[in-house]
DSSP file (Angstrom, degrees, kcal/mol; ACC not computed):
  #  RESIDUE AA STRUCTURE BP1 BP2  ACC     N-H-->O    O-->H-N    N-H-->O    O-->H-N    TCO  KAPPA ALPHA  PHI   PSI    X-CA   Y-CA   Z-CA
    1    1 A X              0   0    0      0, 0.0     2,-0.4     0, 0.0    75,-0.2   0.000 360.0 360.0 360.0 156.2   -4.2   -6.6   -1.3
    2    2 A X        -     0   0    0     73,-0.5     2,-0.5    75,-0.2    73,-0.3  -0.899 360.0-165.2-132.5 152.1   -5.7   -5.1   -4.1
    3    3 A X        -     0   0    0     -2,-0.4     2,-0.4    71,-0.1    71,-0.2  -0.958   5.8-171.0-141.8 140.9   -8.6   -2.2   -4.1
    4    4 A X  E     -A   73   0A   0     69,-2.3    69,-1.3    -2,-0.5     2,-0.5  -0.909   1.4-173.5-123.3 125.6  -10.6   -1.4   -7.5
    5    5 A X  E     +A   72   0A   0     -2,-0.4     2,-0.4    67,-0.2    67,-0.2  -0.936  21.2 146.5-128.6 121.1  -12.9    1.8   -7.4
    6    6 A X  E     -A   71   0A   0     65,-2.9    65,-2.3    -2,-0.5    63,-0.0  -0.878  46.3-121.3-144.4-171.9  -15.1    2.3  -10.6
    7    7 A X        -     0   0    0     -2,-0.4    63,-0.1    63,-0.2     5,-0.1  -0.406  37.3-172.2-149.3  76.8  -18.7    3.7  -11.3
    8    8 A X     >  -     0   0    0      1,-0.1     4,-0.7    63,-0.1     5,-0.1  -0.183  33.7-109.9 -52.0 146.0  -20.4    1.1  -12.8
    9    9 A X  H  > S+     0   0    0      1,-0.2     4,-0.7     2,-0.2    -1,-0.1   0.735 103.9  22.5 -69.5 -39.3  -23.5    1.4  -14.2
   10   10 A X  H  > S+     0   0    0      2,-0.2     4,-0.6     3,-0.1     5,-0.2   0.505 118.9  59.3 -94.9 -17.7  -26.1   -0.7  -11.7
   11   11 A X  H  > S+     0   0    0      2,-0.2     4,-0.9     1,-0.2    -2,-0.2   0.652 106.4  48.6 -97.0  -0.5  -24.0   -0.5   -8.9
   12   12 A X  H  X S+     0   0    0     -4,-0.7     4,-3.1     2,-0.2    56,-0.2   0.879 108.5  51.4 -75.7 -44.1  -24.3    3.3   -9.4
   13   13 A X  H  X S+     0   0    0     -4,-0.7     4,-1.4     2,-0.2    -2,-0.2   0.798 111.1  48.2 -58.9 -21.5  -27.9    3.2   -9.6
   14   14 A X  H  < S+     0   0    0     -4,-0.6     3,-0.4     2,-0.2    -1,-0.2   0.950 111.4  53.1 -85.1 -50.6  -28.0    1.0   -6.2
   15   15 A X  H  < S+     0   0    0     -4,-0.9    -2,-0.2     1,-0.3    -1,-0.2   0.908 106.3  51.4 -53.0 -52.9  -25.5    3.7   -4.6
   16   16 A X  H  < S+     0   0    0     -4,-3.1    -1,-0.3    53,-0.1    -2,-0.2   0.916  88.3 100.5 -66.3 -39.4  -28.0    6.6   -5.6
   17   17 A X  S  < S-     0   0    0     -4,-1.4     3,-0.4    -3,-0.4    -3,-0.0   0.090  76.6-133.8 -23.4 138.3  -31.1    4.6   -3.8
   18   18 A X  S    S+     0   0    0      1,-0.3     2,-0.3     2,-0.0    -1,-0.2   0.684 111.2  43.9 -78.9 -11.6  -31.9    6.2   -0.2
   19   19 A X  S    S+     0   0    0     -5,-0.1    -1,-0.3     2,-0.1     2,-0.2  -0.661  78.5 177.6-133.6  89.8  -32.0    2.7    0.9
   20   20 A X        +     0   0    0     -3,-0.4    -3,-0.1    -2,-0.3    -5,-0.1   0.351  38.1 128.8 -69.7  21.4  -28.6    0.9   -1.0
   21   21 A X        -     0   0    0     -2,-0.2     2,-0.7     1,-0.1    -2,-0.1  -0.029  52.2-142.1 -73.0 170.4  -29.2   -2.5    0.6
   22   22 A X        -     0   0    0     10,-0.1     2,-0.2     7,-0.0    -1,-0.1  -0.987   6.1-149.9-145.0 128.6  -29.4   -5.6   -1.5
   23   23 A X        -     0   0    0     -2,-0.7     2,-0.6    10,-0.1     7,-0.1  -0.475  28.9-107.5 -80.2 134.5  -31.8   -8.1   -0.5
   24   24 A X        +     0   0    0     84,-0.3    84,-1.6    -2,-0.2     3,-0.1  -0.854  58.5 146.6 -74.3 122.4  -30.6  -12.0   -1.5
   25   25 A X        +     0   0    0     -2,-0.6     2,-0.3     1,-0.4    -1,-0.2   0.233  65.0  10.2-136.7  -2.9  -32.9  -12.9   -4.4
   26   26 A X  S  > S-     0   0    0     87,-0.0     4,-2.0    82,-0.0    -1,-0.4  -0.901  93.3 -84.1-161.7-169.6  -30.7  -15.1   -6.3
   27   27 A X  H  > S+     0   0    0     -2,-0.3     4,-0.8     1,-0.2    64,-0.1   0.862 124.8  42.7 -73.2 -28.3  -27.3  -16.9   -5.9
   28   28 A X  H  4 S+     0   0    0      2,-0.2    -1,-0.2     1,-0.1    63,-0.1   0.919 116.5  46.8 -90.2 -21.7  -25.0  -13.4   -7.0
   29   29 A X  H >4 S+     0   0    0      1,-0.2     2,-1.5    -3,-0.2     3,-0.9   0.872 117.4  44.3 -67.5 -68.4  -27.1  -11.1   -5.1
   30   30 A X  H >< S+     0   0    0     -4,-2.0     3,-1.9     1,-0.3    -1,-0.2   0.549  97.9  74.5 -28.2 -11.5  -26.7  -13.8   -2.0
   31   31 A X  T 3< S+     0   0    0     -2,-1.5    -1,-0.3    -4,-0.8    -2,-0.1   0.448 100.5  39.7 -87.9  -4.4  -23.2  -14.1   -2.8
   32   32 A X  T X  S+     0   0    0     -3,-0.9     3,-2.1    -4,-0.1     2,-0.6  -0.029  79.9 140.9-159.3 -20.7  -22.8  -10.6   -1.1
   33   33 A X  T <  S-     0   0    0     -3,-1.9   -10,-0.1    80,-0.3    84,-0.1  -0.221  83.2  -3.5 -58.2 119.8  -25.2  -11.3    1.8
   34   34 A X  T 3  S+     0   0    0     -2,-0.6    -1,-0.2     3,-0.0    80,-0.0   0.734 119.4  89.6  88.6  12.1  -23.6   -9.5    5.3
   35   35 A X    <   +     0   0    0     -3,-2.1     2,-0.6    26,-0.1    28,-0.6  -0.032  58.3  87.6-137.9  41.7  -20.3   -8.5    3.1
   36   36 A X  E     -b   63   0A   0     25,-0.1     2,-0.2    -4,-0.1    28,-0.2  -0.979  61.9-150.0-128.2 138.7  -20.9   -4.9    1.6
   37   37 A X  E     -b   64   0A   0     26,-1.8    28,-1.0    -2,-0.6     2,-0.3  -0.703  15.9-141.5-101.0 154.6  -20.0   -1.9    3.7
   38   38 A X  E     -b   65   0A   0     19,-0.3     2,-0.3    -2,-0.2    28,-0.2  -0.943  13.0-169.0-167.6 125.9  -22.5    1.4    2.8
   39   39 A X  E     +b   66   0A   0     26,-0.7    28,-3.4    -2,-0.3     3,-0.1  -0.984  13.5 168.3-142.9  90.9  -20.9    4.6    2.8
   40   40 A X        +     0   0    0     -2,-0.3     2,-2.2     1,-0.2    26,-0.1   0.488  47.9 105.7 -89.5  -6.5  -23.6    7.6    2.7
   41   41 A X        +     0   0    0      2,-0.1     2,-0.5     1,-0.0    -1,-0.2   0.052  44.9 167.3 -88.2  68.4  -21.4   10.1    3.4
   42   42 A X        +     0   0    0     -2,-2.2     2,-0.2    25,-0.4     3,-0.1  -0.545   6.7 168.5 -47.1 101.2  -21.0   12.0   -0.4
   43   43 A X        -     0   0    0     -2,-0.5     5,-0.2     1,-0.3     4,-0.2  -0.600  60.2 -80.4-121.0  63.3  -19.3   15.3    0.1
   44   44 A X  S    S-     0   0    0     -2,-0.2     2,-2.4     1,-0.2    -1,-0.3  -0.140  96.0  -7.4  76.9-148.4  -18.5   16.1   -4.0
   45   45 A X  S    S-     0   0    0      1,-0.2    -1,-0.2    -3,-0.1    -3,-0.0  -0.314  87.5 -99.8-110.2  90.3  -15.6   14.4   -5.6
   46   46 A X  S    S+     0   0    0     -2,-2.4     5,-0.3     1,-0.2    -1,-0.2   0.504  76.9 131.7  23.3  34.0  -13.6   12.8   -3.3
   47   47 A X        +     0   0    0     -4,-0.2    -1,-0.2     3,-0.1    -3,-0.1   0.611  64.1  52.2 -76.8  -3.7  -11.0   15.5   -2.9
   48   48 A X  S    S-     0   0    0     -5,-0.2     4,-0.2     3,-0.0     3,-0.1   0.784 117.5 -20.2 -85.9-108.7  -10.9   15.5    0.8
   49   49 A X  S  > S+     0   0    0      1,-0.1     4,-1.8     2,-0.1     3,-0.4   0.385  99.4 103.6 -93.3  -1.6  -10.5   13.0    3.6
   50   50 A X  H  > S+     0   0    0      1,-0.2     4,-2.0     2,-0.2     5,-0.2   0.947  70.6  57.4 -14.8 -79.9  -11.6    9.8    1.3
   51   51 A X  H  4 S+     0   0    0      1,-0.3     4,-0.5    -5,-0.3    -1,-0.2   0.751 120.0  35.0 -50.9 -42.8   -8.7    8.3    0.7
   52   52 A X  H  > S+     0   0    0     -3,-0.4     4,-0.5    -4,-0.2    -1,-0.3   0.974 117.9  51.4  -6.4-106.0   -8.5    8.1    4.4
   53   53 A X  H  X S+     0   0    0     -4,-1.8     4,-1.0     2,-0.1    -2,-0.2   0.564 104.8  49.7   9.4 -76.3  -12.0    7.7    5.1
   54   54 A X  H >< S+     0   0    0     -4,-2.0     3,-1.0     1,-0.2    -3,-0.1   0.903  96.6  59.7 -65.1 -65.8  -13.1    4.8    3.0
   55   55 A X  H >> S+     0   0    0     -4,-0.5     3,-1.7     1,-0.2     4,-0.7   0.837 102.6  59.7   6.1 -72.3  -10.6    2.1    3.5
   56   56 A X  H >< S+     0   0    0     -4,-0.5     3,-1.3     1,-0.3    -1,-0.2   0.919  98.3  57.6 -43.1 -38.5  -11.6    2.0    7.3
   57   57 A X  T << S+     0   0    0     -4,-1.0    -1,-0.3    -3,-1.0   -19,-0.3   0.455  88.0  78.8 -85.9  18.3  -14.9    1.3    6.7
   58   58 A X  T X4  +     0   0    0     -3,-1.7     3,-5.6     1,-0.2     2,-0.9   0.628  59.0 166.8 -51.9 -51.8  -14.2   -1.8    4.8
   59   59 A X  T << S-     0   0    0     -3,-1.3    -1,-0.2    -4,-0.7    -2,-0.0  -0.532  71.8 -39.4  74.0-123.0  -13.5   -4.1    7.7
   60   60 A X  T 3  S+     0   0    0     -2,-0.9     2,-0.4    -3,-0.1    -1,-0.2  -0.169 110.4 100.6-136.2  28.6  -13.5   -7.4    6.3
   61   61 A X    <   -     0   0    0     -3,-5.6   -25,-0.1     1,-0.1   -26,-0.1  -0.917  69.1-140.3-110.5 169.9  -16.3   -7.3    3.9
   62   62 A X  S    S+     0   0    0     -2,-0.4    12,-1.5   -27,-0.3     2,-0.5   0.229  76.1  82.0-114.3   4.0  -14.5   -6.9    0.3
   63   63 A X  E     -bC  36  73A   0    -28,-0.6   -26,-1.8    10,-0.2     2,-0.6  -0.931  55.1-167.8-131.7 136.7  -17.1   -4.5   -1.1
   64   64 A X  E     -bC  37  72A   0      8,-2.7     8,-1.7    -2,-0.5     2,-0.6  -0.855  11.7-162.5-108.0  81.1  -17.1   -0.9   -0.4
   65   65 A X  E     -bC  38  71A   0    -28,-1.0   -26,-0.7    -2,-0.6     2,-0.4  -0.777  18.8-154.8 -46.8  66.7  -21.2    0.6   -1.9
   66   66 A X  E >>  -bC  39  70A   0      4,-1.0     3,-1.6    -2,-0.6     2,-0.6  -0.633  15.0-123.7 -40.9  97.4  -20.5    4.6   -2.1
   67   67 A X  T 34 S-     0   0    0    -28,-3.4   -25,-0.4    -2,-0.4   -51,-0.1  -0.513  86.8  -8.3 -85.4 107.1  -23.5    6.3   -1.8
   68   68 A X  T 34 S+     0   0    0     -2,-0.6    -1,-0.3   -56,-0.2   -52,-0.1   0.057 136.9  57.6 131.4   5.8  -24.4    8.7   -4.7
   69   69 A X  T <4 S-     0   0    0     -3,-1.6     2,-0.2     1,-0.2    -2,-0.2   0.784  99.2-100.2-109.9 -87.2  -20.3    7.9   -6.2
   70   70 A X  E  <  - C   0  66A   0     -4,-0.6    -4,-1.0    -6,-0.1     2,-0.3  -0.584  43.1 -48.4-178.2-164.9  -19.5    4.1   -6.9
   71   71 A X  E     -AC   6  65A   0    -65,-2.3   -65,-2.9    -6,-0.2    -6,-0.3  -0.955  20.9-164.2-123.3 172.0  -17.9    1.1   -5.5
   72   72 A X  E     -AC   5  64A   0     -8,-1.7    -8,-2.7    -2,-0.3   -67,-0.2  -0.902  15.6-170.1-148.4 101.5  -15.0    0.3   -4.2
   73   73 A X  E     -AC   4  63A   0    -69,-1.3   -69,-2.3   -10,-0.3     2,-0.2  -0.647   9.4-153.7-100.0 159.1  -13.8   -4.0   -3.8
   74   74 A X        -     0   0    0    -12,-1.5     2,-0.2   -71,-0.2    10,-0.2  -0.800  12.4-177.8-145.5 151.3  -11.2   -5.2   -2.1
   75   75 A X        -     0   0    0    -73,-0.3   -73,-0.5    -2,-0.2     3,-0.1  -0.567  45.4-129.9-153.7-166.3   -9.2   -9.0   -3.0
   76   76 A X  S    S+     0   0    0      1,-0.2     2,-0.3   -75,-0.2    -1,-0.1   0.430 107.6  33.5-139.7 -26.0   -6.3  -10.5   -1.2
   77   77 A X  S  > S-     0   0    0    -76,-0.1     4,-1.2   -75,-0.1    -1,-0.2  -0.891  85.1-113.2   7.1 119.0   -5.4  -10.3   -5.5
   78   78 A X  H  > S+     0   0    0     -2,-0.3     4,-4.2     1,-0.2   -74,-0.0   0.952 122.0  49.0 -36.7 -48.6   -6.0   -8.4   -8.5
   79   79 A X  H  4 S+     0   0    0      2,-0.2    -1,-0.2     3,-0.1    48,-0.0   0.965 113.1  47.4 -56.3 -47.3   -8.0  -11.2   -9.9
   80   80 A X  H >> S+     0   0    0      2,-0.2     3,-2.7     1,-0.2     4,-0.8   0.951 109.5  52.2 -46.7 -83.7  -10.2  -11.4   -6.5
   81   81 A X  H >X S+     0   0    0     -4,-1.2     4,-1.4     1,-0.3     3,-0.5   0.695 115.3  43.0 -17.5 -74.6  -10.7   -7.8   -6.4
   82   82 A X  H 3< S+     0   0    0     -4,-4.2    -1,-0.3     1,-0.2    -2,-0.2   0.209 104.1  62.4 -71.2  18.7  -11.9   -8.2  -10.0
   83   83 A X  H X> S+     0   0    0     -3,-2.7     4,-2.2    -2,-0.2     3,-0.7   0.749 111.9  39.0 -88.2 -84.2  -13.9  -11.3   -9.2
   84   84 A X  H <X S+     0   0    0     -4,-0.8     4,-1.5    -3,-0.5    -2,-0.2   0.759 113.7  54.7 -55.2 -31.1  -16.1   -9.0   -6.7
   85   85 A X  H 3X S+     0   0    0     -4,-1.4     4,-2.0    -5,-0.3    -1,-0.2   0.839 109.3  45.4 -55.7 -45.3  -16.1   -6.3   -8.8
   86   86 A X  H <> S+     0   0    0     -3,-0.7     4,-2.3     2,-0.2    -2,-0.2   0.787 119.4  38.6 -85.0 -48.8  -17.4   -8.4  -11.6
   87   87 A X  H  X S+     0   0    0     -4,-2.2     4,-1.9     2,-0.2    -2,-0.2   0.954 108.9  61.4 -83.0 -31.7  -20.2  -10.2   -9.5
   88   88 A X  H >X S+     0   0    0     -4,-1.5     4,-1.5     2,-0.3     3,-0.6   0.991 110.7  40.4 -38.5 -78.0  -21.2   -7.3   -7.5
   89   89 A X  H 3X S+     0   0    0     -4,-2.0     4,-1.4     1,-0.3    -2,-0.2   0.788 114.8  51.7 -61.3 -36.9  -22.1   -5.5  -10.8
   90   90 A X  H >X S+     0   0    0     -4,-2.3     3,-2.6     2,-0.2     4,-1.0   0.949 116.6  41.9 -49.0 -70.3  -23.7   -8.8  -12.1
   91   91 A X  H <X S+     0   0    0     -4,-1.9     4,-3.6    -3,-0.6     5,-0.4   0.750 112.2  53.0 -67.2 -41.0  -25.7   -8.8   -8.8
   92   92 A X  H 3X S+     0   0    0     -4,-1.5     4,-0.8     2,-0.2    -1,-0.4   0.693 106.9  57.0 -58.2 -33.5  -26.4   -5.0   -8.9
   93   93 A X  H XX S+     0   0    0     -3,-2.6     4,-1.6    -4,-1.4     3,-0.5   0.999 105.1  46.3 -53.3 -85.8  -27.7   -5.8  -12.3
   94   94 A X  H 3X S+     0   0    0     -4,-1.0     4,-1.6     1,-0.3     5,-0.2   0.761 113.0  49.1 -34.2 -48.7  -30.3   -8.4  -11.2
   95   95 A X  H 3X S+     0   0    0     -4,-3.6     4,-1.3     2,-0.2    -1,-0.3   0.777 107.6  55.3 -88.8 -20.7  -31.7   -6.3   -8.3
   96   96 A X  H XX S+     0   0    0     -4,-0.8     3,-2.0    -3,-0.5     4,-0.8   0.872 111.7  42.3 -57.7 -84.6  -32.1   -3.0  -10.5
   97   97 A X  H 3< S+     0   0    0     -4,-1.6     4,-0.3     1,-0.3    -2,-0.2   0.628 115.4  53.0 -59.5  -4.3  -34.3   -4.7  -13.2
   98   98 A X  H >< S+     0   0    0     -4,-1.6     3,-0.6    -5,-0.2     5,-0.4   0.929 108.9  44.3 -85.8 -33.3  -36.2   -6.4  -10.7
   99   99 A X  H << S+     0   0    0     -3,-2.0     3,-0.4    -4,-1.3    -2,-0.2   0.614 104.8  61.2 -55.3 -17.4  -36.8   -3.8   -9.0
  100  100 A X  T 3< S+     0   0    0     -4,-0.8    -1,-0.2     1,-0.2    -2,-0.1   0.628  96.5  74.5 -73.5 -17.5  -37.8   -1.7  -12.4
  101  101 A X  S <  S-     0   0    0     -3,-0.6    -1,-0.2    -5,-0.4    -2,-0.2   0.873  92.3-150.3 -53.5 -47.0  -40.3   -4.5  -12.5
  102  102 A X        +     0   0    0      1,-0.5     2,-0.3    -3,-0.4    -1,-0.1   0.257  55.4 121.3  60.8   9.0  -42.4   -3.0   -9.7
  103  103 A X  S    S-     0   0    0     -5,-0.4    -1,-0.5     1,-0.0    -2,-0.1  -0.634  79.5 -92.1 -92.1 156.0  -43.5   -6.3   -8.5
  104  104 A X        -     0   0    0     -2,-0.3     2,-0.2    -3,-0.1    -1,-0.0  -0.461  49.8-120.1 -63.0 140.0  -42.7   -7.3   -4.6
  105  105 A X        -     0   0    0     -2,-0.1     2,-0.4    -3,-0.0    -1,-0.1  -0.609   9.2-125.0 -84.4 149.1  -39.2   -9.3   -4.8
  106  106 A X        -     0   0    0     -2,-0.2     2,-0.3   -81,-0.1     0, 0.0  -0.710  36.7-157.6 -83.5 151.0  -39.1  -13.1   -3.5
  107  107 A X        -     0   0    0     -2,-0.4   -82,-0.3   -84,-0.0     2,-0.3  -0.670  15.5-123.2-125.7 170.5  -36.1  -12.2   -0.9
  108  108 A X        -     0   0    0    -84,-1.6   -84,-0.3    -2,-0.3     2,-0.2  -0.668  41.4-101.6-106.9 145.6  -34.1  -15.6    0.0
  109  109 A X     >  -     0   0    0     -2,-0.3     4,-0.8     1,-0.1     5,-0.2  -0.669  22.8-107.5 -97.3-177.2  -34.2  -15.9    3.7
  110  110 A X  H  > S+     0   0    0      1,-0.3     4,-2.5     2,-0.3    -1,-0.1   0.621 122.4  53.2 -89.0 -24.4  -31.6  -15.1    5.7
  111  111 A X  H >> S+     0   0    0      1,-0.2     4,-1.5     2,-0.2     3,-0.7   0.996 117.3  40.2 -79.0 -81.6  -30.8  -18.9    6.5
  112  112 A X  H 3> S+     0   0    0      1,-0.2     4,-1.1     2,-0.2    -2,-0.3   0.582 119.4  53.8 -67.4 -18.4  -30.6  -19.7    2.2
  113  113 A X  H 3< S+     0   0    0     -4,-0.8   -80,-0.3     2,-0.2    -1,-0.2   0.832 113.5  38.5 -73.6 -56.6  -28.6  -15.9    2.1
  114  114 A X  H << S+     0   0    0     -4,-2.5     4,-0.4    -3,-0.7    -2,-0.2   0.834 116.0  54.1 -72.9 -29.1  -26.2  -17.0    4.6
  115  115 A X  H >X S+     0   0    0     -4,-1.5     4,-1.7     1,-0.2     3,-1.0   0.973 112.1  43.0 -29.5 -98.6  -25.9  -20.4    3.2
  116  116 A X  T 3< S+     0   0    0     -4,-1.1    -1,-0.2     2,-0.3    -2,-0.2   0.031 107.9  53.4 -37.5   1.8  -25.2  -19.3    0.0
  117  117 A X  T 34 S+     0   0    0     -3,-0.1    -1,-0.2     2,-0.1    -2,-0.2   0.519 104.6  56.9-115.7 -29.9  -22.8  -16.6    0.6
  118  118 A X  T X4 S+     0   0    0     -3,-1.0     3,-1.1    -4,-0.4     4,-0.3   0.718 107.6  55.1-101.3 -29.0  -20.5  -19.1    2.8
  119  119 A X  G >X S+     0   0    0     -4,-1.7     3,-7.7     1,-0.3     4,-1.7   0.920 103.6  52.7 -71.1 -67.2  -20.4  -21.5   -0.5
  120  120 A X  G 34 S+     0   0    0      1,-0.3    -1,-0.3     2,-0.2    -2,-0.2   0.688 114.1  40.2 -56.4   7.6  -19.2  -18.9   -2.6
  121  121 A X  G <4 S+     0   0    0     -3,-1.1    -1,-0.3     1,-0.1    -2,-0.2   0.220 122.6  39.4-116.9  32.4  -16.7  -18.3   -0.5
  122  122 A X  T <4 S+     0   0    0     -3,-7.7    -2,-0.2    -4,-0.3    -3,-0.2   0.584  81.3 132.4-119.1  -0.5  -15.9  -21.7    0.3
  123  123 A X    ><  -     0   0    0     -4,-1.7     3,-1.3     1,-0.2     2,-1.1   0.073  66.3-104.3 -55.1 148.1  -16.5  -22.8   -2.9
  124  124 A X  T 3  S+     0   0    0      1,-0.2    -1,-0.2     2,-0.1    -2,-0.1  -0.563 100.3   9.7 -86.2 110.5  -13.4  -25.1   -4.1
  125  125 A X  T 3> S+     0   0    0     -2,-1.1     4,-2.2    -3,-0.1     5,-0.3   0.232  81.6 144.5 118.0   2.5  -10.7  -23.7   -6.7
  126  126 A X  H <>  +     0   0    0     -3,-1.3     4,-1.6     2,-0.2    -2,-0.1   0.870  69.7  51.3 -51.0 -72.9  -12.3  -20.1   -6.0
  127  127 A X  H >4 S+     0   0    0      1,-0.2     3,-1.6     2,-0.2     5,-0.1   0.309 116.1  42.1 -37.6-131.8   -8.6  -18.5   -6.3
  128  128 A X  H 3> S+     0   0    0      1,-0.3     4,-4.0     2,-0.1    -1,-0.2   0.093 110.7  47.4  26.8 -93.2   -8.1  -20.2   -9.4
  129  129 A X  H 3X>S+     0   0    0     -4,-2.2     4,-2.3     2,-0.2     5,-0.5   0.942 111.1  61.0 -46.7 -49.7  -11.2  -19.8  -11.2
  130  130 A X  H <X5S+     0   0    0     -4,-1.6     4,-1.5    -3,-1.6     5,-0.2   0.840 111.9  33.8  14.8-122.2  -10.6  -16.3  -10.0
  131  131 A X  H  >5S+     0   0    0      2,-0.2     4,-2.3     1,-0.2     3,-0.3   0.832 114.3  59.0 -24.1 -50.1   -7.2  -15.9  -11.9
  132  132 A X  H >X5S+     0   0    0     -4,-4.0     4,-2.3     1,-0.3     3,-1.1   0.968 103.8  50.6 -63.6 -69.4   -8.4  -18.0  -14.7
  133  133 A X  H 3X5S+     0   0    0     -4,-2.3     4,-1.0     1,-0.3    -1,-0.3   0.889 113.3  51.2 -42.4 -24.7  -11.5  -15.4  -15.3
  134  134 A X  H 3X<S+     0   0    0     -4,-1.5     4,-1.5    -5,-0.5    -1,-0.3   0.983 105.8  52.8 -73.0 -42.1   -8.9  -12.7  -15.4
  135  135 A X  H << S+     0   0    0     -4,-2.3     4,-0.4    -3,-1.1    -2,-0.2   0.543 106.9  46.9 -53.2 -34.7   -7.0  -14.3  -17.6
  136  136 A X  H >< S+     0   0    0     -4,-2.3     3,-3.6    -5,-0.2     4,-0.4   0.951 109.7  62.1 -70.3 -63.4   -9.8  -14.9  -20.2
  137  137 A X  H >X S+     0   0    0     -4,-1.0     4,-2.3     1,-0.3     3,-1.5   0.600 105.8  39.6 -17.4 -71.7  -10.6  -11.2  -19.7
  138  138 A X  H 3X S+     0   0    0     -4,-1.5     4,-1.6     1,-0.3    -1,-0.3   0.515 107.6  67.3 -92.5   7.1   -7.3   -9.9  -20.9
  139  139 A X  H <> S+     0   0    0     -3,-3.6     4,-2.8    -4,-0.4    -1,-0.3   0.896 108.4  37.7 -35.0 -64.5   -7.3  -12.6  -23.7
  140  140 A X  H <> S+     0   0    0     -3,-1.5     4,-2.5    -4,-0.4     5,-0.3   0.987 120.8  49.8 -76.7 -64.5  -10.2  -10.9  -25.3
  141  141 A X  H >X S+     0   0    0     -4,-2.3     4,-2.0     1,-0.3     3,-0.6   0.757 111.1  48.1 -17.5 -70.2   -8.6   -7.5  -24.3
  142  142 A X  H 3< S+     0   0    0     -4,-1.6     4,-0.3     1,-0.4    -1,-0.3   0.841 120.1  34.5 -66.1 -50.4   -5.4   -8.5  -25.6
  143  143 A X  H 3< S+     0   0    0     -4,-2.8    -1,-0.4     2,-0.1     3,-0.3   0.916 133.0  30.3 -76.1 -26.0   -6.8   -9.8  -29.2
  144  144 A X  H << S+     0   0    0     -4,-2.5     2,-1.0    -3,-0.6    -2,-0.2   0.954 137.0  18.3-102.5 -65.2  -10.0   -6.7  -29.4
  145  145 A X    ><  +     0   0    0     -4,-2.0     3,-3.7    -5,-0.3     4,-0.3  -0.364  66.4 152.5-109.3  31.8   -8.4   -3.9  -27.4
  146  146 A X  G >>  +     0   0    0     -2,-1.0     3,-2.6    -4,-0.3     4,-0.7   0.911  66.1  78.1 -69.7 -11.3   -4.5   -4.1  -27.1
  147  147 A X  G 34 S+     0   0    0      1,-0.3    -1,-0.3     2,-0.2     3,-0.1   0.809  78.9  85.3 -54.0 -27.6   -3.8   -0.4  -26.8
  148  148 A X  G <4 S+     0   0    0     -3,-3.7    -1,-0.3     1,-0.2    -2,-0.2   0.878  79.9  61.6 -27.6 -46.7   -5.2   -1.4  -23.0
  149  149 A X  T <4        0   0    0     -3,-2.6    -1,-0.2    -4,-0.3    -2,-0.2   0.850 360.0 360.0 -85.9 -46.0   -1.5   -2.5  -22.2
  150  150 A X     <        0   0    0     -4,-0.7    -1,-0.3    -3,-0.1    -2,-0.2   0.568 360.0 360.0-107.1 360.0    0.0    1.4  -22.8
């Protein structure tokens, strides 16, 4: 297993919210319905009992929503991990600026949520495409950025 902890830029704004939930409102938020874990307890910067701490409350959903810190995804892979990582923030994206909007959100119901959430993860070649999306990634890395490597 692999676990990836960053502080992304919308999925920080969702962690600072008093209420971090995400509502299904299009296929990446849905993609996430019933599999995020919400972790309120911020006590400064994670020098204590975290490392502990956080992991348990995982379960078996693969994204760990750190309330006033970050996230934290979880992969049976590097690529998975960075698969959720990567659609999380996409999804985290969507539901900020709609919400900057100040208009009422269309919510998916729970039936089109749940729906949608069991195809992407039943979807066919998902490992694969996975890996393959990592792969481009550290393509572009590799030709823009190679100093990544050391």
């Amino acid at each position: 297993r692999c676990r990836m902890h960053v502080h992304p830029n919308y999925a920080l704004a969702l962690a600072c919210l008093k209420d971090p939930c995400m509502p299904a409102i299009d296929q990446n938020t849905a993609r996430f319905y019933g599999r995020i874990a919400v972790d309120n307890g911020f006590d400064g910067m994670g020098l204590g009992d975290e490392a502990e701490r956080l992991p348990g409350m995982l379960g078996n959903k693969p994204v760990l929503l750190m309330g006033n810190h970050g996230v934290m995804t979880t992969g049976t892979t590097v690529a998975k991990a960075f698969d959720e990582l990567y659609y999380f923030e996409r999804a985290c994206e969507t539901l900020i600026t709609a919400l900057s909007s100040g208009r009422e959100l269309q919510v998916l119901s729970h039936e089109v949520a749940e729906k949608t959430a069991n195809q992407w993860q039943d979807y066919p070649g998902e490992s694969e495409m996975s890996a393959s999306f990592l792969d481009a990634i550290k393509e572009i890395l590799d030709r823009e950025e190679p100093e990544y490597r050391t």
